[in-house]
MOPAC internal coordinates of N, CA, C and O (Angstrom, degrees):
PM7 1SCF
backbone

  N    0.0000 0     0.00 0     0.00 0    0    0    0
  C    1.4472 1     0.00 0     0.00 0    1    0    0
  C    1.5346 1   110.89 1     0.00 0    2    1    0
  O    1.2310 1   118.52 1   125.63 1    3    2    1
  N    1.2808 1   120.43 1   -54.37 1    3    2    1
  C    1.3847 1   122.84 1   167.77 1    5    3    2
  C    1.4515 1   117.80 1   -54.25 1    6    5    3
  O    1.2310 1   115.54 1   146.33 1    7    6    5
  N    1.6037 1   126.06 1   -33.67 1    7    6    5
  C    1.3794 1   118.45 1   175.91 1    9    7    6
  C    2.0366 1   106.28 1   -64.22 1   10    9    7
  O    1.2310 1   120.89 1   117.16 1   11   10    9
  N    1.4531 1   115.91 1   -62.84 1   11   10    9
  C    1.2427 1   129.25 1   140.72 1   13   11   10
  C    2.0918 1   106.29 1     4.73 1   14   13   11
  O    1.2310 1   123.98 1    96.71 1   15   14   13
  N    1.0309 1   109.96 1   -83.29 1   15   14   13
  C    1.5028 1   110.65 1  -178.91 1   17   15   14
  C    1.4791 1   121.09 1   -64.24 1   18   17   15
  O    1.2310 1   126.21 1   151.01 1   19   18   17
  N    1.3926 1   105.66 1   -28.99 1   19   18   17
  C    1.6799 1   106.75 1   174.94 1   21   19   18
  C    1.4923 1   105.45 1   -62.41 1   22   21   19
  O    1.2310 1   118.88 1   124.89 1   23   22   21
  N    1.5447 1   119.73 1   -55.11 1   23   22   21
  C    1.1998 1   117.72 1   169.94 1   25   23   22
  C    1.1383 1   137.23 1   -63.34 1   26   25   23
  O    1.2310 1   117.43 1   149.56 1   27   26   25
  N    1.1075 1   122.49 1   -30.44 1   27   26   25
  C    1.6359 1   123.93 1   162.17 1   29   27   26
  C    1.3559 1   116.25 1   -48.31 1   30   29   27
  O    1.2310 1   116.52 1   133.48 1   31   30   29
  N    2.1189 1   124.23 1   -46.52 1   31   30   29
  C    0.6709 1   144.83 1   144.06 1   33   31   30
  C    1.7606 1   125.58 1   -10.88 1   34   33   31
  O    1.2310 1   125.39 1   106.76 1   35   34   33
  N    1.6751 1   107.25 1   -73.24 1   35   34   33
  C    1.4634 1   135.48 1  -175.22 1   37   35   34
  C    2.0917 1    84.60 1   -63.49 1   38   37   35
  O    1.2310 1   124.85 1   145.10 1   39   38   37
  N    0.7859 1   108.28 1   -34.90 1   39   38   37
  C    1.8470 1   101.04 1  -157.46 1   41   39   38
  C    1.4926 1    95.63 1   -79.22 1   42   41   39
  O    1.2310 1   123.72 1   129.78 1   43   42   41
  N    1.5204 1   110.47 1   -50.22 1   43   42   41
  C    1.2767 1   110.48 1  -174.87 1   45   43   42
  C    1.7923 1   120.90 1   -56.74 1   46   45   43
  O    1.2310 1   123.04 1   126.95 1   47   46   45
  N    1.1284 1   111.78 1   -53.05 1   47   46   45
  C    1.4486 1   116.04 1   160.72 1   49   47   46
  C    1.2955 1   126.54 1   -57.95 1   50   49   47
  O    1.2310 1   117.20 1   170.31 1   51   50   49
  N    1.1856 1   122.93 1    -9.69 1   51   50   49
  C    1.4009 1   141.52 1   166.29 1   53   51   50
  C    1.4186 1   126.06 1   -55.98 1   54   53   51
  O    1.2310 1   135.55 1   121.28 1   55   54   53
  N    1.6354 1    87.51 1   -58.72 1   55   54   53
  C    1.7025 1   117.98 1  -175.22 1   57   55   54
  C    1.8149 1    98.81 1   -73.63 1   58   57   55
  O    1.2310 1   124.34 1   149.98 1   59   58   57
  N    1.6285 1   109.29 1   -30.02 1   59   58   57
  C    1.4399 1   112.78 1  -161.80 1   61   59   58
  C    1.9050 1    98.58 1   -79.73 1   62   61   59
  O    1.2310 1   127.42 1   161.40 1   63   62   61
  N    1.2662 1   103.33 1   -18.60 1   63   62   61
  C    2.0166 1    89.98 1  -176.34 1   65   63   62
  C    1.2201 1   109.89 1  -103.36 1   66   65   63
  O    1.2310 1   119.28 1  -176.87 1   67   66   65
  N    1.7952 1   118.98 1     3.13 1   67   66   65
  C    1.2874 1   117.84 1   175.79 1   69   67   66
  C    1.3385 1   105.01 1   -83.05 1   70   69   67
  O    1.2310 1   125.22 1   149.81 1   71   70   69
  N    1.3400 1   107.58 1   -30.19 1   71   70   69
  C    2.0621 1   108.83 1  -159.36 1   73   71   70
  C    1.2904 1    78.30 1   -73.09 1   74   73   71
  O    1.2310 1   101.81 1   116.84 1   75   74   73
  N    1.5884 1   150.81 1   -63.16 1   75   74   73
  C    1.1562 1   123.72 1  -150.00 1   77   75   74
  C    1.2774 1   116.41 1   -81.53 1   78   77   75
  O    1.2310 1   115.31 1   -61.86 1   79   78   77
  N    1.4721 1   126.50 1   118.14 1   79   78   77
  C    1.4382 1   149.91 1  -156.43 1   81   79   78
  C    1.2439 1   114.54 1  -117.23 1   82   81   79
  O    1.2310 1   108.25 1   -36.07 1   83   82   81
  N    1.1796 1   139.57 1   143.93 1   83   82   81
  C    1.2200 1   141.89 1  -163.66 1   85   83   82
  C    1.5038 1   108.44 1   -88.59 1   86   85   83
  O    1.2310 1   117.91 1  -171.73 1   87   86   85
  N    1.6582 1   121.59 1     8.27 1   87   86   85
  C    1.1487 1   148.37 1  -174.95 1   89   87   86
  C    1.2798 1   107.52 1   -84.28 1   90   89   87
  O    1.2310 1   118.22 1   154.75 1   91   90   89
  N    1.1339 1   120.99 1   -25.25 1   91   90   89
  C    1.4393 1   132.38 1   171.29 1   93   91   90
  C    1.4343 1   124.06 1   -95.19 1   94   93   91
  O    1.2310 1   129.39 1   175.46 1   95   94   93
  N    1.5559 1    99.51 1    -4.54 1   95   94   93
  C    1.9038 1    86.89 1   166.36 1   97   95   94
  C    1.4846 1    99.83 1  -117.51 1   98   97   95
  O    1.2310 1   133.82 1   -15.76 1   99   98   97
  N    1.5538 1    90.88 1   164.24 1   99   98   97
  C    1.2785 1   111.93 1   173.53 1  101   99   98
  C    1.4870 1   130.46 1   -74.97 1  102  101   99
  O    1.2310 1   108.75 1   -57.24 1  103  102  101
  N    1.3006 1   138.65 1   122.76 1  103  102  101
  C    0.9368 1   144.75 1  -148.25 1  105  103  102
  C    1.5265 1   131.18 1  -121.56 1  106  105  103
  O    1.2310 1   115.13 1   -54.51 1  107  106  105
  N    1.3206 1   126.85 1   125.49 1  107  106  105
  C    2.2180 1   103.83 1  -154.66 1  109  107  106
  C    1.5033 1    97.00 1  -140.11 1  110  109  107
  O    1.2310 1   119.47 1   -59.05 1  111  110  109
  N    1.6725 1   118.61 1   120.95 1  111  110  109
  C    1.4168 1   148.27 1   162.83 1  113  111  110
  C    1.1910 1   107.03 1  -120.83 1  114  113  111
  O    1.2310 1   138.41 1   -35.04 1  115  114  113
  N    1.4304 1    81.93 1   144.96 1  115  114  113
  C    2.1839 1   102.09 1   175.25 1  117  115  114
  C    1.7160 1   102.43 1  -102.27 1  118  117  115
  O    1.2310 1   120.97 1   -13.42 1  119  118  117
  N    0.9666 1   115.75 1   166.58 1  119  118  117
  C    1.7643 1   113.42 1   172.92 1  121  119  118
  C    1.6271 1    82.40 1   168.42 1  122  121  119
  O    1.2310 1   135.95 1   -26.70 1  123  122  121
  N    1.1753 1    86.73 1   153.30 1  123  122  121
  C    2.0587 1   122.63 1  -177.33 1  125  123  122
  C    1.4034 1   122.44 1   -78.17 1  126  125  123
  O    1.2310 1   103.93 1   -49.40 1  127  126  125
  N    1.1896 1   147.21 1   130.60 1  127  126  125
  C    1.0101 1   159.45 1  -147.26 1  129  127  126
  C    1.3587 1   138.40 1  -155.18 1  130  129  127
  O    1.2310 1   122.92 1   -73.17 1  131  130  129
  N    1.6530 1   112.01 1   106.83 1  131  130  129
  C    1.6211 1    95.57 1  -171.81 1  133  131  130
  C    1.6356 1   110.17 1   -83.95 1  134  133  131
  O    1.2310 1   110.99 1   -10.38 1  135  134  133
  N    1.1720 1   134.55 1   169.62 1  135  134  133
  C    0.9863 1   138.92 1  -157.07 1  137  135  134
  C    1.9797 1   109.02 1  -143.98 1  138  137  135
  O    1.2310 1   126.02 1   -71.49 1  139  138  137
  N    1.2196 1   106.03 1   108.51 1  139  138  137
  C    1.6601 1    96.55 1  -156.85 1  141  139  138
  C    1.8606 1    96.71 1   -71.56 1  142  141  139
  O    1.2310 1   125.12 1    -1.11 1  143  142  141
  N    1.2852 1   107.78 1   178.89 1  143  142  141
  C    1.8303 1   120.63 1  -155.94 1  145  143  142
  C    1.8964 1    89.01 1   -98.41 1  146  145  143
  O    1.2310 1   115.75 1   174.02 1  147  146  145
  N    1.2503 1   125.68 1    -5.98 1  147  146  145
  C    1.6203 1   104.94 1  -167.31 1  149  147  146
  C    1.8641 1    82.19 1  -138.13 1  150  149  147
  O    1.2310 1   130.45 1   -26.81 1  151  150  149
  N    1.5075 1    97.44 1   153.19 1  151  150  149
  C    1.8014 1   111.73 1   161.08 1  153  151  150
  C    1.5498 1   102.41 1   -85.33 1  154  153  151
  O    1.2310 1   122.26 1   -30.92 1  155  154  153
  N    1.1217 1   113.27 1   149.08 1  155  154  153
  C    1.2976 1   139.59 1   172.82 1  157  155  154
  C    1.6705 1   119.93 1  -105.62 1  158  157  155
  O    1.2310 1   114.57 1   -18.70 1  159  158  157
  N    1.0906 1   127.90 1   161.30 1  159  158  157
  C    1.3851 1   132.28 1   167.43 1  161  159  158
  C    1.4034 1   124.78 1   -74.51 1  162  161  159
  O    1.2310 1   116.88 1   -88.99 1  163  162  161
  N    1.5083 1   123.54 1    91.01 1  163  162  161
  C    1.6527 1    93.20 1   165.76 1  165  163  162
  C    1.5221 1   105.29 1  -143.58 1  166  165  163
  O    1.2310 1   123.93 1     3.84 1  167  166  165
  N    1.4489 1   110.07 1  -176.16 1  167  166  165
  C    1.5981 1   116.74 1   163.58 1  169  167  166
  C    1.5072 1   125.84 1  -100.90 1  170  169  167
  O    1.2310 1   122.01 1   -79.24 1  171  170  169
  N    1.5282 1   113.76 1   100.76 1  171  170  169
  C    1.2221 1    96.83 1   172.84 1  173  171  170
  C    1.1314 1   151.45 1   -72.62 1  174  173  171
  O    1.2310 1   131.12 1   174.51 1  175  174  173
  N    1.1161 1    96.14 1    -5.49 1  175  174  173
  C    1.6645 1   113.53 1   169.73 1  177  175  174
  C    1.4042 1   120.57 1  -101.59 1  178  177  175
  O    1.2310 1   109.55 1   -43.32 1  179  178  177
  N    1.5649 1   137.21 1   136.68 1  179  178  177
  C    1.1807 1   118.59 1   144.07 1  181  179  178
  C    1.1128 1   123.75 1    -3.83 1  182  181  179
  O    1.2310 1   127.85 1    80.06 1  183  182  181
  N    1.3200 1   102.50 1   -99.94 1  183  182  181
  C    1.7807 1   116.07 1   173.93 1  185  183  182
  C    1.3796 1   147.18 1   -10.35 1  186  185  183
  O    1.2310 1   134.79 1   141.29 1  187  186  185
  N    1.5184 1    89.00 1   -38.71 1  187  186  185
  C    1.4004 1   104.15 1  -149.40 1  189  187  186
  C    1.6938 1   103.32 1   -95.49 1  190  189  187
  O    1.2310 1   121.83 1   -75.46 1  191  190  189
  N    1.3732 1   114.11 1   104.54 1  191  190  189
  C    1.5145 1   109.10 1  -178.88 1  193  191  190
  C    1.4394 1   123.12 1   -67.78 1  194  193  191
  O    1.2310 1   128.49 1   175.21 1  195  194  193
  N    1.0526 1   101.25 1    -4.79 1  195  194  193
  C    1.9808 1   109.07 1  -159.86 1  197  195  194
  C    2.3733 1    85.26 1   -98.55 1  198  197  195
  O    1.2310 1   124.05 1   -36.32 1  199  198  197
  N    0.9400 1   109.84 1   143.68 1  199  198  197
  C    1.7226 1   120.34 1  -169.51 1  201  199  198
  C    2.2220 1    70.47 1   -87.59 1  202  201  199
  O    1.2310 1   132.47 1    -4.50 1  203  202  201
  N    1.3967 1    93.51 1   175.50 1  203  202  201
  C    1.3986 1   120.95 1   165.70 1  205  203  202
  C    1.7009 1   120.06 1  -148.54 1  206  205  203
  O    1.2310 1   109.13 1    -1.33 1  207  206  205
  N    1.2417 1   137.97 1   178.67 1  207  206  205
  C    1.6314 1   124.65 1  -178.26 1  209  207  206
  C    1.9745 1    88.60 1   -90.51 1  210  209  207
  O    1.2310 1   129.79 1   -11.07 1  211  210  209
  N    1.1502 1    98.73 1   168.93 1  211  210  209
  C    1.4342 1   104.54 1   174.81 1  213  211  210
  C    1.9401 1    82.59 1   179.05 1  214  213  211
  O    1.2310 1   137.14 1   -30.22 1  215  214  213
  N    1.5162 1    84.40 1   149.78 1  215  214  213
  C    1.2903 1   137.81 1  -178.13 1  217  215  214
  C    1.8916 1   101.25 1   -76.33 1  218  217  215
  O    1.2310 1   125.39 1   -62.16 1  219  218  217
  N    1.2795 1   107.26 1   117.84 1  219  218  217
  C    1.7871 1   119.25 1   150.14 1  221  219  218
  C    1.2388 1   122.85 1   -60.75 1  222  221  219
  O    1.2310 1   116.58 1   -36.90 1  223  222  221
  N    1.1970 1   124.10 1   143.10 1  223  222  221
  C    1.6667 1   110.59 1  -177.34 1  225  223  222
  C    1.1442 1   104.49 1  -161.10 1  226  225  223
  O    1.2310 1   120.82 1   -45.04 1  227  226  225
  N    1.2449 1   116.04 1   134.96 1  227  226  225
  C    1.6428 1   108.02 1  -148.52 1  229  227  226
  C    2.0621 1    88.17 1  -140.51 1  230  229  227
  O    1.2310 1   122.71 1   -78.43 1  231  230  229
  N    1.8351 1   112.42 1   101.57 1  231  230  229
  C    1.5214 1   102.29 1  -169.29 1  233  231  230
  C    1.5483 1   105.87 1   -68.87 1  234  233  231
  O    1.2310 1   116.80 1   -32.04 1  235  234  233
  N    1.6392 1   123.69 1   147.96 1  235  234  233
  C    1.7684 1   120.53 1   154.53 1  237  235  234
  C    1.2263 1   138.42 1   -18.01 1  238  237  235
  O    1.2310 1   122.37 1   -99.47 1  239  238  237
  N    0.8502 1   113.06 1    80.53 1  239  238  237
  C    1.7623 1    96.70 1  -160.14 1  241  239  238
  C    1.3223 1   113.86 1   137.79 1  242  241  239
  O    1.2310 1   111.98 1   164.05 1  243  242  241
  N    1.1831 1   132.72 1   -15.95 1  243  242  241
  C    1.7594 1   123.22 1  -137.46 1  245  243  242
  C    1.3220 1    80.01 1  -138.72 1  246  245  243
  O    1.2310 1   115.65 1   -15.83 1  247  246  245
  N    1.2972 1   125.86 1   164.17 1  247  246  245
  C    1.2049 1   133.13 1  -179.97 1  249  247  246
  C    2.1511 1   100.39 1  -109.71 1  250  249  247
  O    1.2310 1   128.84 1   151.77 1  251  250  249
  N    1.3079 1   100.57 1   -28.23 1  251  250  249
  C    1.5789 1   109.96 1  -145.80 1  253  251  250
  C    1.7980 1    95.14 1   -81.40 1  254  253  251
  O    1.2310 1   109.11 1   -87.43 1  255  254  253
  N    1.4743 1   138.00 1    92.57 1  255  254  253
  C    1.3337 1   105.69 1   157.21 1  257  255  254
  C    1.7269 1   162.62 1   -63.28 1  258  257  255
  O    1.2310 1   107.99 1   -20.43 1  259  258  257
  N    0.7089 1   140.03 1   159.57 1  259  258  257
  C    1.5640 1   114.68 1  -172.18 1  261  259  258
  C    1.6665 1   117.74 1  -131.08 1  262  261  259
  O    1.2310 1    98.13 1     6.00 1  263  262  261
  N    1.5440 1   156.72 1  -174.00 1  263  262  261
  C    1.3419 1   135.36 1   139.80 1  265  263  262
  C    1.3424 1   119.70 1  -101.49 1  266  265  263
  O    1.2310 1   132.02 1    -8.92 1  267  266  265
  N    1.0440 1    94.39 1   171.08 1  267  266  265
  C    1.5827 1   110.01 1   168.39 1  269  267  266
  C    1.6330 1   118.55 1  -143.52 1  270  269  267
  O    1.2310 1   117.95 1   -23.89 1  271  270  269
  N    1.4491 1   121.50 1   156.11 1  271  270  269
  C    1.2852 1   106.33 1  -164.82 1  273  271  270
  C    1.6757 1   100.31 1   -79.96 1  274  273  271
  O    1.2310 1   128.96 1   -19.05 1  275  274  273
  N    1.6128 1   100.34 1   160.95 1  275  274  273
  C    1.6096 1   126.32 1   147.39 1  277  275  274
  C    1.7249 1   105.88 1   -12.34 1  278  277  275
  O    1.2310 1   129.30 1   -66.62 1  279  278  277
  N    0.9582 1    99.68 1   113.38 1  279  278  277
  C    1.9992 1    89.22 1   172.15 1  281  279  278
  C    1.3664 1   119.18 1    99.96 1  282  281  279
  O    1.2310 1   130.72 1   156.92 1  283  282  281
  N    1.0622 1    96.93 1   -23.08 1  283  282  281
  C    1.8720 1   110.66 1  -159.42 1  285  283  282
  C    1.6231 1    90.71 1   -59.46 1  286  285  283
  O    1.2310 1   122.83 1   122.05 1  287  286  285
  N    1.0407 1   112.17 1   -57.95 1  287  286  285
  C    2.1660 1    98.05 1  -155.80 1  289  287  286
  C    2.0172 1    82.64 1   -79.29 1  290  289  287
  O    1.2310 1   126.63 1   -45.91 1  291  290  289
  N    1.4828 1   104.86 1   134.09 1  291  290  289
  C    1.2834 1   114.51 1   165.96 1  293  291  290
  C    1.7857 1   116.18 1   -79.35 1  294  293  291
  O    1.2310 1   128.31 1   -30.32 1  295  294  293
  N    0.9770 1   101.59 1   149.68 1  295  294  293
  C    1.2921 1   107.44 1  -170.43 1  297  295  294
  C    1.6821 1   135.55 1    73.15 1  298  297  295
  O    1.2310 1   133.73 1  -179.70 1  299  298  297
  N    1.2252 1    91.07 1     0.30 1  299  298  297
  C    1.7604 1   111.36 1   167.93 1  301  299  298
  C    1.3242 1   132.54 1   -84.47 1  302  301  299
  O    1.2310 1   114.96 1   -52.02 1  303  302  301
  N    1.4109 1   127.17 1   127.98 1  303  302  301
  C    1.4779 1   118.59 1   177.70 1  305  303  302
  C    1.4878 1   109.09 1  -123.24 1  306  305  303
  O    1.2310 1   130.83 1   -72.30 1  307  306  305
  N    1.6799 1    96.71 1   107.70 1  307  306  305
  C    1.5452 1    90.61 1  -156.55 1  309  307  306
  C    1.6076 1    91.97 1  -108.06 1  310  309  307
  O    1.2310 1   130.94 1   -37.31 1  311  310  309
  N    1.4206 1    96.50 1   142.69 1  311  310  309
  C    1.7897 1   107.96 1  -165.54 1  313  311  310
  C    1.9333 1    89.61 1  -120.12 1  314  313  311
  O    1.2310 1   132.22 1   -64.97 1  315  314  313
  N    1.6474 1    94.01 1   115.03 1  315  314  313
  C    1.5445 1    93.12 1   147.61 1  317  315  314
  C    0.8851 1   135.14 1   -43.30 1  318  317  315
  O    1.2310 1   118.90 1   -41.38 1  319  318  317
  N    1.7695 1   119.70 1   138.62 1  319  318  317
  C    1.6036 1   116.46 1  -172.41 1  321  319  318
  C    1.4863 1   121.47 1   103.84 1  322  321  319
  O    1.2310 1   129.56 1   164.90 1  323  322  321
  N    1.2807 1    99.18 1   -15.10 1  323  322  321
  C    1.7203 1    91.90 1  -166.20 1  325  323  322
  C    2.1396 1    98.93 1  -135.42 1  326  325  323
  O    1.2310 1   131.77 1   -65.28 1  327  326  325
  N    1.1888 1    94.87 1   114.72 1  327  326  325
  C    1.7715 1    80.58 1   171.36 1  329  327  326
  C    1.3421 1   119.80 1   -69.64 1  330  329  327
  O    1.2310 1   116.90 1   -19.90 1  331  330  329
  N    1.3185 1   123.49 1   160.10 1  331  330  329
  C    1.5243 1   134.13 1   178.04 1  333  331  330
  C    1.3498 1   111.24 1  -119.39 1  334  333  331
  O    1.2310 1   119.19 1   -49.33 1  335  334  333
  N    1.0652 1   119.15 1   130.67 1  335  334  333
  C    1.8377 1   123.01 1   159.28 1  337  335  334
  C    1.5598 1    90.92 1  -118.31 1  338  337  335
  O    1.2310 1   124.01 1   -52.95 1  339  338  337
  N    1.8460 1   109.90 1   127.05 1  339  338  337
  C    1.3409 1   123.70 1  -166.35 1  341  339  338
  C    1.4134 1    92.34 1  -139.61 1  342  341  339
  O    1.2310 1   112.53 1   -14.30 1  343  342  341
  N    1.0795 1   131.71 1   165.70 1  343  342  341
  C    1.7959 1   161.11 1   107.43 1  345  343  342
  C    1.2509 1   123.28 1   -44.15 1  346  345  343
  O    1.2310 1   120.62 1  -117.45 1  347  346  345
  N    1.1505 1   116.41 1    62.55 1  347  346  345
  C    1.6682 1   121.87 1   151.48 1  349  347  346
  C    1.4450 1   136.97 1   -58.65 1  350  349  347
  O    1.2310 1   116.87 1   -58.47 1  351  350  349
  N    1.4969 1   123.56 1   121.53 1  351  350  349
  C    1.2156 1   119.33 1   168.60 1  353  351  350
  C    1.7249 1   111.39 1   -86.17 1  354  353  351
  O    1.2310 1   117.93 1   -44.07 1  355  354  353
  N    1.5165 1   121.55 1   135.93 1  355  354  353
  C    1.0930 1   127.67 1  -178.22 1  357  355  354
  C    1.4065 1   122.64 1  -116.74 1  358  357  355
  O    1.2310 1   119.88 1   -82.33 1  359  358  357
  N    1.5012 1   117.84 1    97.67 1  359  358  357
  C    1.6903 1   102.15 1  -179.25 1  361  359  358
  C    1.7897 1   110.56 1  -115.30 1  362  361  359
  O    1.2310 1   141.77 1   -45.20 1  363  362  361
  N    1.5422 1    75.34 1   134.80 1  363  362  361
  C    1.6233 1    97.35 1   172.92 1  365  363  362
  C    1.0386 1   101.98 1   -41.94 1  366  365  363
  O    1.2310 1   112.79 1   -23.70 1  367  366  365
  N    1.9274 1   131.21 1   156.30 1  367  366  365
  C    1.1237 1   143.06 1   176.34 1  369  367  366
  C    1.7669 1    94.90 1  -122.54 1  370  369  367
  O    1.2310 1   124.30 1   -66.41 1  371  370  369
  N    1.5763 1   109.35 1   113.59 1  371  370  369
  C    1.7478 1   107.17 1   179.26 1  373  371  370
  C    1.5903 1   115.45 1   -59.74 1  374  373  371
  O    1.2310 1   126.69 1   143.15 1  375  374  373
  N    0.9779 1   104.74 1   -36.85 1  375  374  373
  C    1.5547 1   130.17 1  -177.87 1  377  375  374
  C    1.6955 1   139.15 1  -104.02 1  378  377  375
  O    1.2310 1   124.89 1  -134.44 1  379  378  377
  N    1.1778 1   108.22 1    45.56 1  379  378  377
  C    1.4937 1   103.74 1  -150.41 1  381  379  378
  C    1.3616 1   119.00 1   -72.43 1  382  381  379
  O    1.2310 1   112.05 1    19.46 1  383  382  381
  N    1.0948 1   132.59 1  -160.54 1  383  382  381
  C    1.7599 1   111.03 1  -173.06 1  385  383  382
  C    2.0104 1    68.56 1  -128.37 1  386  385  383
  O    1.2310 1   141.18 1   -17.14 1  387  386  385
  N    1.8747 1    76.50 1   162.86 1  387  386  385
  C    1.6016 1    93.13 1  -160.89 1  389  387  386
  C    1.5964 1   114.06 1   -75.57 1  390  389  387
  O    1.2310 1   120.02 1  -176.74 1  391  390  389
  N    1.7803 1   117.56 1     3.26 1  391  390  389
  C    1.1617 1   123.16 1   173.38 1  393  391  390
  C    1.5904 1   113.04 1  -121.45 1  394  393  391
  O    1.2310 1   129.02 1  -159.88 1  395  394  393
  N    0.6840 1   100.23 1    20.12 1  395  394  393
  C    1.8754 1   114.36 1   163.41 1  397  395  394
  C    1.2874 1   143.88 1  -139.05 1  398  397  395
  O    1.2310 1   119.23 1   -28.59 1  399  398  397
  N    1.5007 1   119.08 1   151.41 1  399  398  397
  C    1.3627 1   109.02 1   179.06 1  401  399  398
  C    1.5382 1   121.68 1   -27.19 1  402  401  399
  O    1.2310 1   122.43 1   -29.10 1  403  402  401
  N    1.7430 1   112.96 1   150.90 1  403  402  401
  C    1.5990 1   102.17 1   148.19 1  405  403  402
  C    1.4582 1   109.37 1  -107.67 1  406  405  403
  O    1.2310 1   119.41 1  -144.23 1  407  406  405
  N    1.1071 1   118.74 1    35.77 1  407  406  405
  C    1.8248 1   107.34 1   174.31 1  409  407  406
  C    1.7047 1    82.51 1  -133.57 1  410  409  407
  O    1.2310 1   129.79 1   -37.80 1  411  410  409
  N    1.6552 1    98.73 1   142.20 1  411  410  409
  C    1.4882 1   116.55 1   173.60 1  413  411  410
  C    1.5697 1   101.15 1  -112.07 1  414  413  411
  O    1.2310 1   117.42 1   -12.64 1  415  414  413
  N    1.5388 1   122.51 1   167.36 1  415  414  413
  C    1.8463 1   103.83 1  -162.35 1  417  415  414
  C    1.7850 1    87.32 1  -160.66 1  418  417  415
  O    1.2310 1   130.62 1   -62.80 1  419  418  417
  N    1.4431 1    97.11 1   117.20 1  419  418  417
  C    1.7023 1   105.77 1  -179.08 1  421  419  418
  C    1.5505 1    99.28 1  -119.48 1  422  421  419
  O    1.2310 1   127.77 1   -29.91 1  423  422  421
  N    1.3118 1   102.65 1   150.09 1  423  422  421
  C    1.6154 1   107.74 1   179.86 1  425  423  422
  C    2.0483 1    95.69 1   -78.25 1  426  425  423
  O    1.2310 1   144.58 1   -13.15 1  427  426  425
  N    0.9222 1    69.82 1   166.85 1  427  426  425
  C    2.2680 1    96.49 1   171.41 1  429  427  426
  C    1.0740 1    85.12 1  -129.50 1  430  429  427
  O    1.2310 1   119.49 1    99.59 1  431  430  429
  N    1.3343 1   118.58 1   -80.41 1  431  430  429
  C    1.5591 1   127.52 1  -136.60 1  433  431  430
  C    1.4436 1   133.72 1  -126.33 1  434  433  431
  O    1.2310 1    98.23 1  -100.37 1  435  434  433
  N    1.3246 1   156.56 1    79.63 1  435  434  433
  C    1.4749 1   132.23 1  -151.14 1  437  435  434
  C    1.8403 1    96.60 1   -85.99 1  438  437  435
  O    1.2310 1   126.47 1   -61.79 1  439  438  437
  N    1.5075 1   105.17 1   118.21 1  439  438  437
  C    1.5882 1   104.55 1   178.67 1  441  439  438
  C    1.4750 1   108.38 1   -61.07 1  442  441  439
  O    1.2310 1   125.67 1   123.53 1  443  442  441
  N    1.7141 1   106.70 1   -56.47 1  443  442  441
  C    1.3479 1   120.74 1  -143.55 1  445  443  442
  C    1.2083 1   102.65 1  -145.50 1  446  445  443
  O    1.2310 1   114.13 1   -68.64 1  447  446  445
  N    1.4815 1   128.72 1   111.36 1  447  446  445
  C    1.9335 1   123.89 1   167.93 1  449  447  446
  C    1.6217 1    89.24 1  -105.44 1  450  449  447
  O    1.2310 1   118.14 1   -53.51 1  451  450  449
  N    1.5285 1   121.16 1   126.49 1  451  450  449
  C    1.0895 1   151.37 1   129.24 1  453  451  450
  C    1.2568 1   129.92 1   -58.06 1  454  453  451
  O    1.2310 1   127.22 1   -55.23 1  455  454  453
  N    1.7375 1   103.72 1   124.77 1  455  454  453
  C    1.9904 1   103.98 1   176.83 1  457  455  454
  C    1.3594 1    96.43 1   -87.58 1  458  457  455
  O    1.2310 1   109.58 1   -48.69 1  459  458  457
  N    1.0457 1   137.15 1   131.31 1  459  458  457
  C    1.7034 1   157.81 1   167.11 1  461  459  458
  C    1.3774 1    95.22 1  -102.35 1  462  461  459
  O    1.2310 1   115.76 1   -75.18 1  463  462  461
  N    1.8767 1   125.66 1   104.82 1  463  462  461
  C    1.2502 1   142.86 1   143.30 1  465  463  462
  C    1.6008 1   113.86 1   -60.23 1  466  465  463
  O    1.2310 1   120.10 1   180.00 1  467  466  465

């Protein structure tokens, strides 16, 4: 009976350091970013039937671009017309609410504003 409880014991703490996952914290990298010269149409939300402007963003490295809404990188004043290659810091959100991003996006740095004729 006592061997019985050690193991129940050993299993239970077992199960208890797997659930905690590194999936649950929040997490923060910088990396470079071009930034296309015009807003585009999209929905960022599921939900949300109405489109909004959002920003192209295309990471260093990556071939694949993606958006993000109007506003999204804090500390940015992004002027139609002109491309940007910037330094963004990006932190994971552990918890996100079920109608919003989980990545939050702050400027560092503006490398490069481009005039786009």
């Amino acid at each position: 009976m006592k061997n019985f409880i050690i193991v129940i014991n050993i299993l239970f703490l077992s199960l208890l350091f797997v659930g905690c996952s590194k999936d649950d914290e929040s997490s923060v990298r910088e990396a470079e970013f071009d930034i296309s010269s015009a807003y585009v149409e999209c929905n960022v939300t599921f939900n949300s039937p109405a489109s909004q402007k959002c920003l192209t963003v295309t990471e260093s490295g990556h071939s694949n671009s993606y958006t993000i809404g109007q506003g999204t990188i804090a500390g940015f004043d992004y002027e139609p017309g002109y491309k940007y290659r910037v330094n963004l810091r990006l932190i994971k959100i552990a918890n996100p609410p079920s109608d919003g991003s989980d990545t939050e996006y702050e400027l560092i740095k503006v490398i490069s504003k481009v005039k786009v004729d």
